[in-house]
C-alpha positions in Angstrom: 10.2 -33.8 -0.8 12.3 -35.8 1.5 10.4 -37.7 4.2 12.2 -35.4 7.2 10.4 -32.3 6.1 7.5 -33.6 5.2 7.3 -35.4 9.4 8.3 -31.5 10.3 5.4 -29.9 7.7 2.5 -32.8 9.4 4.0 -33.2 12.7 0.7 -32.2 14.3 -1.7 -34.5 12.1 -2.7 -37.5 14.1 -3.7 -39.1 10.5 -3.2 -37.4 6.8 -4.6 -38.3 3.9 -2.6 -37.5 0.3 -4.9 -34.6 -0.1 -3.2 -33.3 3.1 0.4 -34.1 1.5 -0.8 -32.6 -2.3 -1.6 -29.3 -0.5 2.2 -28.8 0.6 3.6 -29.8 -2.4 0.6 -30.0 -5.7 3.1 -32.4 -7.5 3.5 -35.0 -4.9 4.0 -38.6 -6.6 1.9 -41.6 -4.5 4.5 -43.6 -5.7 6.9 -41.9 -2.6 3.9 -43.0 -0.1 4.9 -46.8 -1.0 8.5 -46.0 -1.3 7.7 -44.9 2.7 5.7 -47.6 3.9 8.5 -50.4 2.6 10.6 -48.2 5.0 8.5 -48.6 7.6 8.3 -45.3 8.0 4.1 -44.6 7.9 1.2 -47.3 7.8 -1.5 -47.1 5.4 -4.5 -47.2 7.6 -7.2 -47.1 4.5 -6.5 -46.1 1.1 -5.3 -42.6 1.1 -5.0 -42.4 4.8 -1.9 -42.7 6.6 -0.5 -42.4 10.2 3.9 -42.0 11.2 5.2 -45.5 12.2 6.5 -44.1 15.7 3.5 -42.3 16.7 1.6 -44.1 20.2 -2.0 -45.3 18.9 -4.0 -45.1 22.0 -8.1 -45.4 22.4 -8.4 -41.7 21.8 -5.8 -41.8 18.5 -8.2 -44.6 17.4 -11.4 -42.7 18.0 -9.5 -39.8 16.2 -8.8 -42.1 13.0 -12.1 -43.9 12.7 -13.9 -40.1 12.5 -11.1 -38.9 10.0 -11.1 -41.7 7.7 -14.8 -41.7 7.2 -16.8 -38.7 7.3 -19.2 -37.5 8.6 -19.1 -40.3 11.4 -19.2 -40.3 15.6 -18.3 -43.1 17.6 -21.2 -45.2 19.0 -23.1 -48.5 19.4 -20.6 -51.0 21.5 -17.8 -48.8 21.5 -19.2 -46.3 23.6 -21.2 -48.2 25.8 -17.9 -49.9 26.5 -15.8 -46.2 27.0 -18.4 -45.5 29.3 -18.4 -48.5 31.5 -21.9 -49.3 30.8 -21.1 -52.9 29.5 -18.5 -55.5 30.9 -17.1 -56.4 27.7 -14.0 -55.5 26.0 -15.1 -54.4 22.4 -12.7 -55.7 19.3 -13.1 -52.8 16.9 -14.3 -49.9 16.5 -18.3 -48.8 16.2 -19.4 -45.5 14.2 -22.5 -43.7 13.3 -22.2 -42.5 9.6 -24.4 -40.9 7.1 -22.5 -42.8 4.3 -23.0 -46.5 3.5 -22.2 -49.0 5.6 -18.9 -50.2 5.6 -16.1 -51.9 7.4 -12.6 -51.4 7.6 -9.5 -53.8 8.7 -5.9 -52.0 9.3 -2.9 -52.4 10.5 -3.9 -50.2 13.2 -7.7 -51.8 14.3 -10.8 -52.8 12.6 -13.4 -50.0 12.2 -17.1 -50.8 11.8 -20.0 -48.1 10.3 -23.4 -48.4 10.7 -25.8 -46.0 8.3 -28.4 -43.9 9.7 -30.3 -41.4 7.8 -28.8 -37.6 8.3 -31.8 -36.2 10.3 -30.3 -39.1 12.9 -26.9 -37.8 12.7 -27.2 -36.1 16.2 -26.4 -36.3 19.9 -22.8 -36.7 19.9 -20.3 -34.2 22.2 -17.3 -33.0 20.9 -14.6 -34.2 22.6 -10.7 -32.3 23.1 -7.8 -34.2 21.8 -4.4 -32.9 20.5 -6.1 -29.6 19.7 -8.7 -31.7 17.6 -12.3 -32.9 18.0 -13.5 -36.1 18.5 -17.2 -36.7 17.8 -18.2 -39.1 20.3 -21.7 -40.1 20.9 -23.5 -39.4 24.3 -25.0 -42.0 26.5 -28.4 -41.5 25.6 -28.0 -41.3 21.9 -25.6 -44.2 21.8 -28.3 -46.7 23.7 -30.6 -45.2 21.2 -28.6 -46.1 18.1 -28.1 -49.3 19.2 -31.7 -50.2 20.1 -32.4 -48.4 16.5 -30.1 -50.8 14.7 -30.9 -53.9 16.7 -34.7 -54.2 16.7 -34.8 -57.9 18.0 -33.7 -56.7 21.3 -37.4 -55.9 23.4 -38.0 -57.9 26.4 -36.6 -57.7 29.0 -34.7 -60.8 28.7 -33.2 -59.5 25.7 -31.7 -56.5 27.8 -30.7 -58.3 30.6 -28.3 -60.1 27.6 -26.4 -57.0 27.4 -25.4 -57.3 30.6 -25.2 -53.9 31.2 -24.2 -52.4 34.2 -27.4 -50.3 35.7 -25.9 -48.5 38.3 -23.5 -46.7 36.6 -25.8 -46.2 33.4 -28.6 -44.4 36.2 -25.9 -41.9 37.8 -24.8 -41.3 33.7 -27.8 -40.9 31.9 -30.7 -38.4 31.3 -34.1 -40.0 30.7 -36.0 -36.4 29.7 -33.1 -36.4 26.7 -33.4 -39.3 26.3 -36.8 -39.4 25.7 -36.5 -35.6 23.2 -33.8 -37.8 21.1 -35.8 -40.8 20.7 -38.9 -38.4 19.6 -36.6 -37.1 16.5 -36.7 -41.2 15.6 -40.3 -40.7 14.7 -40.5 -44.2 14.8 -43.2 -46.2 16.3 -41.9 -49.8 16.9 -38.7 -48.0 18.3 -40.8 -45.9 20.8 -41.9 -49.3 22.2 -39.0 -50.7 22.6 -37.6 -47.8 24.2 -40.6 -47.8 26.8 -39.9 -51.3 27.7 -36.4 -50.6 28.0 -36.8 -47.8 30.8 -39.5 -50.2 32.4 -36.7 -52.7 32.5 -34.0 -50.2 33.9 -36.7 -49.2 36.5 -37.6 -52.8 37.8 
């Protein structure tokens, strides 16, 4: 298979994977997939993963990868807070929820972080339109909630104050009564009281 037709065949694929190439053509040779990249004519994201040289990588192309190159995952933690305007920062890399181990990723196209949950955590994310695909992207409430679940020193409320986030726009965004039904799925004690004081310290 020349590389034309097989641009034409995945034209609409934000990112394939081989598996996506062998299904066109079973006796595809990896081999051609180096062959390309020397060309400059795809980049190897992760192993097996790849994305065509000319195609614009935006936030939501990155968003797109970081789901498709490991699955299940949604985008959450940092990077969400930050999509949302809830933090001042600008956030190097990309921050996932997975059921799979933890792991991180660096490519030629962005550093992309996963932190493990168990699956009955694996909730709370929207599915968002892009390119006729879905991005799973974390809401508000769930993404404050993973992050308090995965960093248990913060609980005063000088540790939240660190964050720096911005209040105002996190009390137009946010629901407190689904906030409050997620964090019961937790069923986790020490995280209920941090999750108290950290309504008491967007209420002061």
């Amino acid at each position: 298979m020349k590389f034309l037709e097989l641009k034409n065949l995945l034209s609409r694929f934000v990112v394939f994977s081989l598996a996506d190439i062998r299904k066109i053509e079973p006796g595809f040779y990896r081999s051609r997939l180096s062959e390309w990249q020397n060309k400059g004519y795809i980049k190897k994201i992760i192993k097996n993963y790849y994305i065509f040289s000319d195609n614009q990588v935006d936030e939501e192309t990155l968003f797109y990868i970081a789901n498709k190159i490991y699955n299940p995952s949604y985008i959450s933690l940092e990077m969400v807070l930050a999509y949302y305007h809830l933090i001042p920062e600008s956030i190097y890399g990309l921050t996932s929820i997975t059921t799979k181990k933890t792991a991180i990723f660096k490519t030629k196209v962005g550093d992309f972080s996963y932190r493990s949950v168990k699956p009955e955590l694996f909730f709370g994310y929207s599915l968002v339109d892009y390119q006729g695909q879905k991005i799973k992207l974390a809401e508000v409430e769930k993404a404050i909630l993973d992050y308090l679940y995965l960093n248990s020193h913060l609980k005063t409320e000088s540790d939240f104050s660190e964050l720096r986030l911005n209040l105002a726009e996190l009390l137009a965004s946010w629901n407190e009564t689904k906030f409050n039904q997620y964090l019961t799925v937790f069923a986790n004690k020490r995280l209920n009281v941090r999750a108290k004081n950290f309504i008491n310290y967007l209420k002061t």
